[in-house]
C-alpha positions in Angstrom: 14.4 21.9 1.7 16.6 19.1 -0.2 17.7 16.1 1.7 19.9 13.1 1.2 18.3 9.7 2.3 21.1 8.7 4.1 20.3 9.8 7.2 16.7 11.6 7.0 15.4 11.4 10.5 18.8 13.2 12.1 18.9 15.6 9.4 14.6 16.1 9.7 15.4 16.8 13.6 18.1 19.4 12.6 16.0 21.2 10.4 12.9 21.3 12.8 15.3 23.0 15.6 16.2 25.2 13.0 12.6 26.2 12.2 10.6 26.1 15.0 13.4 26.8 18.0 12.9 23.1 20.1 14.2 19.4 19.5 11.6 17.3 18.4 10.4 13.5 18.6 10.4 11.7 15.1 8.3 9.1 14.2 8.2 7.0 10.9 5.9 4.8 9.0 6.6 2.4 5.8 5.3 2.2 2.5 4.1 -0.9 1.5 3.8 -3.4 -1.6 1.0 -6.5 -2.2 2.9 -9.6 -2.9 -0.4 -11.4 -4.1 -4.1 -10.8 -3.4 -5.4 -7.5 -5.7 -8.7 -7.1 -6.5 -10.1 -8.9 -3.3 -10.0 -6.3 -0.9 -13.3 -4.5 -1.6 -14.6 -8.6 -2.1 -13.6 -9.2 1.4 -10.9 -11.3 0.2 -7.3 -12.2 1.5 -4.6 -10.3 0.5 -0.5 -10.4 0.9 1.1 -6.8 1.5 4.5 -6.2 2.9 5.8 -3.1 4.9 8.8 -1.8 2.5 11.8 -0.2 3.5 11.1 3.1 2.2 9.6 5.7 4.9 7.6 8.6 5.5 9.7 10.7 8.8 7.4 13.0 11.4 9.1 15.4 13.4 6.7 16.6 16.1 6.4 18.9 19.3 3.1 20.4 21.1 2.3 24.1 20.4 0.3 25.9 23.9 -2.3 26.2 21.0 -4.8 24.9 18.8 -3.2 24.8 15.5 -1.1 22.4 13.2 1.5 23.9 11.4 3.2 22.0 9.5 5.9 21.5 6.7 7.0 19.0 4.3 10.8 18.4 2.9 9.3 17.5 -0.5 7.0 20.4 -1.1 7.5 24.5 -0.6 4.9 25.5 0.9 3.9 25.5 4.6 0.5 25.4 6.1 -1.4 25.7 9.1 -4.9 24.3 10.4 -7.0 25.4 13.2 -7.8 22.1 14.7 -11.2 23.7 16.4 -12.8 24.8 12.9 -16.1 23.8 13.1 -16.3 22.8 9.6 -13.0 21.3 8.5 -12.6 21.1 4.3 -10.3 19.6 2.7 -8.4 21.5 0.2 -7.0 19.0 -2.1 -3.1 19.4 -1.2 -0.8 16.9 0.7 -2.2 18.7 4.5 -5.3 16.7 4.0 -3.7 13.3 5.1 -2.2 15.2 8.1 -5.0 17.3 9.2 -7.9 14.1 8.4 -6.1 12.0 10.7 -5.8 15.0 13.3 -10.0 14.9 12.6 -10.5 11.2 13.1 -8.0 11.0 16.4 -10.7 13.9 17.7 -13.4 12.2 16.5 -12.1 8.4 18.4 -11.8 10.6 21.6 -8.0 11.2 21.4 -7.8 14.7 22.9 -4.9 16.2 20.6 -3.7 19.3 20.3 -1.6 22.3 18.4 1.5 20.7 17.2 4.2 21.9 15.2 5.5 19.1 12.1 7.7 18.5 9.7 7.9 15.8 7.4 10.4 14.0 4.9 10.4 11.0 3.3 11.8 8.4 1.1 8.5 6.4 -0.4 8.3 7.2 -3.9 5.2 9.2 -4.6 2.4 8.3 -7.4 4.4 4.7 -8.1 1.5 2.7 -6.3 3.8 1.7 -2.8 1.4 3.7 -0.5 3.0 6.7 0.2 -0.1 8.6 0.9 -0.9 5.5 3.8 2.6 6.2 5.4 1.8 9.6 6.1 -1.1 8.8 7.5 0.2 6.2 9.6 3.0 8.3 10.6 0.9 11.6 11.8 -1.8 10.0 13.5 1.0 7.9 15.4 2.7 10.8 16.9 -0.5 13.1 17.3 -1.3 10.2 19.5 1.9 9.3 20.9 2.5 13.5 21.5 -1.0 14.0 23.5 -2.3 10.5 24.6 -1.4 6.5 24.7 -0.9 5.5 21.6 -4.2 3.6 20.0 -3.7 -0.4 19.3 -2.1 -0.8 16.1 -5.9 -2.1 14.9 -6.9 1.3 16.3 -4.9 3.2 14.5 -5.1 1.5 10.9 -8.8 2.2 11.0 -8.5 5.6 12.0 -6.3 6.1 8.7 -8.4 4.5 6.3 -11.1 6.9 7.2 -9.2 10.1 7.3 -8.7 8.8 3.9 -11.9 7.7 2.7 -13.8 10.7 4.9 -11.8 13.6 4.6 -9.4 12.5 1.5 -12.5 11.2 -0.4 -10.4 7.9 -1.4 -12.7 4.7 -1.4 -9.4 2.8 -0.2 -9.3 -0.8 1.5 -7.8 -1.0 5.0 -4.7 -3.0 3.5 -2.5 -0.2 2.7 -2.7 1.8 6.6 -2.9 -1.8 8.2 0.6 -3.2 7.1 1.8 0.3 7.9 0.9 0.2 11.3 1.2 -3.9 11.4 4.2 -4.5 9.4 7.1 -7.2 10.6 10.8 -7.2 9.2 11.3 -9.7 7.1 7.9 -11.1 7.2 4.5 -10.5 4.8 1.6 -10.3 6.4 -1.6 -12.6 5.3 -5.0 -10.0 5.9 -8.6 -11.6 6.0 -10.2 -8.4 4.6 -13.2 -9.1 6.1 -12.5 -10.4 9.7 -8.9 -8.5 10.0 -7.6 -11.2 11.3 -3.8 -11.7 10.2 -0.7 -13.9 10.2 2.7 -12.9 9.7 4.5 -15.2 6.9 8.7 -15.2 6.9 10.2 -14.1 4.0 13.4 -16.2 3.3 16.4 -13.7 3.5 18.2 -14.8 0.5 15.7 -12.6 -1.6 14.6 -9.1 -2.2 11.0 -7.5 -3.4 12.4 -5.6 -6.3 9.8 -3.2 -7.2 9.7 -1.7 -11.0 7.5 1.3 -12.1 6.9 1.4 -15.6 6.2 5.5 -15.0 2.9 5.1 -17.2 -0.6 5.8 -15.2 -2.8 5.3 -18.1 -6.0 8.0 -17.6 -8.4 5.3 -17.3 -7.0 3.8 -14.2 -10.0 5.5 -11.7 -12.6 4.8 -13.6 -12.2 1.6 -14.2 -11.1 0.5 -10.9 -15.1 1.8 -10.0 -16.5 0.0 -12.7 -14.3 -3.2 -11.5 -15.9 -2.7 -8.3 -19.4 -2.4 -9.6 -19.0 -5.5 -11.6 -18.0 -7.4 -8.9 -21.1 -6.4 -7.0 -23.8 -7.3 -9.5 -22.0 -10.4 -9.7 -22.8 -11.0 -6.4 -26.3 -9.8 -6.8 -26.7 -12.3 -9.4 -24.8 -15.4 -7.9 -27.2 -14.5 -4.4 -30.7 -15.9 -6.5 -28.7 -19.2 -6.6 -26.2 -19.0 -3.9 -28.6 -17.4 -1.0 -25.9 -17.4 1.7 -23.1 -15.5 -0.3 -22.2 -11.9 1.3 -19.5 -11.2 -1.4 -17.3 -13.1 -3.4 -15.3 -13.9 -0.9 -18.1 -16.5 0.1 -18.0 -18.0 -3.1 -16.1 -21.2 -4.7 -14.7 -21.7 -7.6 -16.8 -25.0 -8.2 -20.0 -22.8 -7.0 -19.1 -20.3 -9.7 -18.6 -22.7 -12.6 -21.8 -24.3 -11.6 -23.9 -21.1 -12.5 -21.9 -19.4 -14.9 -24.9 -19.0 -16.7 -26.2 -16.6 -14.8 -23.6 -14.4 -15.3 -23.0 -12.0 -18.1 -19.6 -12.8 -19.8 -17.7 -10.2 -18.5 -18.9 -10.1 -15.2 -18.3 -14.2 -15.1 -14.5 -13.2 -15.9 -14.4 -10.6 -13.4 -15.7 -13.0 -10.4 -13.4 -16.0 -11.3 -10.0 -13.8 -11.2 -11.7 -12.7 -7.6 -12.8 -16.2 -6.7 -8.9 -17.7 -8.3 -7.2 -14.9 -6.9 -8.4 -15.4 -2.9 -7.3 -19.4 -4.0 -3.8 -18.3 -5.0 -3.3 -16.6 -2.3 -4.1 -19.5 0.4 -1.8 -21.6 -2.0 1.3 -18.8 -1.8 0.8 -18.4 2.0 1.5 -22.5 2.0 4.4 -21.9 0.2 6.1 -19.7 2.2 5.4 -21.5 5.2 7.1 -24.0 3.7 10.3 -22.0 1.8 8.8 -23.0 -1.6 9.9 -20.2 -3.4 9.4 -21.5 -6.8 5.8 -22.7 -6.0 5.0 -18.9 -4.7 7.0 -17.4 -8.3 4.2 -19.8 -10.0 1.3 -18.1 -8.4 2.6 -14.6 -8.8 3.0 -15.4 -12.3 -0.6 -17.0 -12.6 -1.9 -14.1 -10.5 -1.0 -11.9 -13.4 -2.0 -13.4 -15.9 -5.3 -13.8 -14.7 -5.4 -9.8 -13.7 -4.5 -9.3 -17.4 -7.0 -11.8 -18.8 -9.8 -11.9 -16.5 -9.8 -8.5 -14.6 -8.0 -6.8 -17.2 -6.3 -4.2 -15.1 -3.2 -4.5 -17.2 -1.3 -2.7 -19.9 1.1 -3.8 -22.7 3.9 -1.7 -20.3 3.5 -3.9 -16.9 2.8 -7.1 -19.8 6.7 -6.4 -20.6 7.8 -5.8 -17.3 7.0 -9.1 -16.1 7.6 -10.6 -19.5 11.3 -9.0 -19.2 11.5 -10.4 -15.5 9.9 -14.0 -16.2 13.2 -14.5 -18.6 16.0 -13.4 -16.2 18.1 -15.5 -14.0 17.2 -15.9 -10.2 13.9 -14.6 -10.6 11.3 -16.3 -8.6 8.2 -14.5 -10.1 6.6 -11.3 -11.0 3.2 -9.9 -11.0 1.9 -6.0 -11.7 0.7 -4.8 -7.9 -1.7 -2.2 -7.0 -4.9 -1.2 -8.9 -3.2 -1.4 -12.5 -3.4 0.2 -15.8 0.2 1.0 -15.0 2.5 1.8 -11.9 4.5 -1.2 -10.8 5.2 -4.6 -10.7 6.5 -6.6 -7.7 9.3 -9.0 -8.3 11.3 -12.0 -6.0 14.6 -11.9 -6.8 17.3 -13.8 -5.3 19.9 -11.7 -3.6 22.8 -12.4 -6.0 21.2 -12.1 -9.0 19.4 -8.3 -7.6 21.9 -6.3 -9.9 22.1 -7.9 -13.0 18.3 -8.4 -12.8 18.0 -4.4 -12.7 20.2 -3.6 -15.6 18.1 -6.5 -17.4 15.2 -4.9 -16.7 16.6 -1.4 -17.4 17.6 -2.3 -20.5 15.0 -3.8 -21.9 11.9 -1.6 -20.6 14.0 1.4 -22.1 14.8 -0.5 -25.5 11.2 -1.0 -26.2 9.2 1.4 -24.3 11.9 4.4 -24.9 10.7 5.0 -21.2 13.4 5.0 -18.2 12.5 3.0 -15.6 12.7 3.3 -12.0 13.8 0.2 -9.9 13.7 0.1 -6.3 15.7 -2.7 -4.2 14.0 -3.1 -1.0 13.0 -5.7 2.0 10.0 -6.3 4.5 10.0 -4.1 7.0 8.5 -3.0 10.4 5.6 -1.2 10.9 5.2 2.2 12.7 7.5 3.1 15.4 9.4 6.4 17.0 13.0 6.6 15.9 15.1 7.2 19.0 17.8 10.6 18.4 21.2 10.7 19.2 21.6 14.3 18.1 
């Protein structure tokens, strides 16, 4: 099934009638980028995503059964899943987000049933923006919304993040399913990792998140993102014989780190102060947009990527020349690589008039040296979760 993104959820509707005989109820959920904050998640850290205006669609009706059947726009096949198997598997195919948020609704005491559903979607898969979270988001939304009240928006990102890290076998953060289900329009959204406590920040509307994927994912991305973590935790383990109180690095200063660097191997010293730095920049660029500072929050982008580069070193020469490219073109604010690195994107604030020439800049360039074609997407902050209403 091929679909233009001009009007998905109307066209969705009109192929579900088509398919399975009734009009259905559509639902949608955002991707999302991180404007600032990566790394800190796992640390219990702050970070700074953004719902994006890119979508994953969910057309849904009950079945008098116990099965989910279920079909997706951007892949052939069809499947179905008997929701009373007493040993549920996952089978490593795009059903697994659907039917592990179907298991975790059962398993919160949502009583949910067969449904029929279709999906489509705009959120570019594999370039880092959380398309696998919006389909989470958006399935376990109308599975509820279909057979029960809806959960609480907390609710429902946690019951996403562990049909991802249960049933998926992902060792995600919350951040990706919680702006998701939490997402404002124009507005990022400031996450305690550790308390989930958050605060919407406005995004001026003279700008846009321009998002650039360099289309590398370089093969050691996974494995280092588990060493990254393991780093971090002996760096704890060490910093706890002088710094009894400290739960993660979240609980640690940059002052307190400096003070016993010593105790620290090298690299893991590095690796805690771009964790330790990274939760400070990210107090400092929430400041900034309180205040409109734009420039002041381009400054801590910019430092934030550096220090991934140098400190963390989750970077690669193509998302060094992405923001290299970006820091030299006009009406650029700043640019940072976003997501777990090694490739995939970087995240950009542009001003709105300068939007176009920035992309051909960027196109350009990235292709000149790389011999790679990029892929630029233009988008806003957006809301979270929500059923779209039909006018069929």
């Amino acid at each position: 099934m091929n679909l233009s993104h001009d009007n998905l959820p109307i066209e969705l509707a009109r192929l579900f009638e088509a398919r399975y005989g009734s009009t259905p109820r559509i639902f949608q959920a955002p991707g999302r980028v991180n404007l600032i904050g990566e790394h800190t998640d796992y640390n219990d850290g702050f970070v700074m995503p953004a719902a994006i205006d890119f979508h994953t669609w969910v057309a849904a009706t009950k079945r008098d059964d116990t099965r989910l059947v279920m079909c997706s726009t951007q892949f052939k096949d069809s499947v179905e899943i008997e929701l009373e198997n007493p040993e549920p598997k996952p089978q490593r195919h795009w059903s697994d987000y659907v039917h592990g948020v179907a298991i975790q609704l059962q398993m919160a005491g949502f009583k949910i049933g067969g449904t029929n559903l279709a999906l489509s979607g705009n959120v570019p898969i594999g370039a880092g923006v959380s398309s696998s979270a919006s389909v989470e988001v958006a399935c376990a939304f109308a599975l509820a919304s279909l057979y029960a009240d809806c959960p609480d928006r907390m609710q429902l990102a946690k019951v996403c993040q562990r049909a991802e890290n249960e049933f998926v076998g992902a060792r995600c953060g919350i951040m990706d399913q919680f702006v998701s289900a939490n997402g404002r329009d124009g507005h990022a959204l400031m996450l305690d990792c550790r308390s989930l406590k958050y605060e919407l920040l406005p995004i001026p509307p003279g700008v846009s998140l321009v998002i650039c994927n360099t289309m590398v994912k370089h093969q050691i991305a996974s494995g280092e993102y588990n060493v990254r973590r393991q780093q971090c935790e002996q760096g704890v383990k060490s910093l706890r014989a002088r710094l009894p109180g400290i739960q993660a690095l979240r609980d640690v200063s940059l002052g307190d780190l400096l003070a016993n660097a010593e105790v620290l191997d090298p690299t893991i010293f590095r690796r805690c102060r771009h964790v330790v730095t990274e939760n400070e920049r990210l107090l400092k660029a929430a400041s900034a947009l309180r205040e409109n500072d734009l420039r002041r929050f381009g400054e801590l982008m910019y430092a934030s990527h550096k220090s991934l580069r140098d400190d963390y070193e989750v970077s690669c020469p193509e998302l060094d020349l992405m923001v290299s490219l970006a820091s030299g073109a006009i009406g650029v604010f700043g640019a940072r690589m976003t997501g777990g690195g090694f490739g995939g994107c970087t995240i950009n604030l542009v001003e709105n008039d300068f939007v176009e020439p920035f992309k051909r800049t960027i196109e350009t360039g990235y292709q000149q040296q790389t011999g790679i074609r990029p892929e630029v997407f233009v988008t806003k902050a957006s809301d979270g979760v929500s059923e779209v209403p039909l006018n069929l």
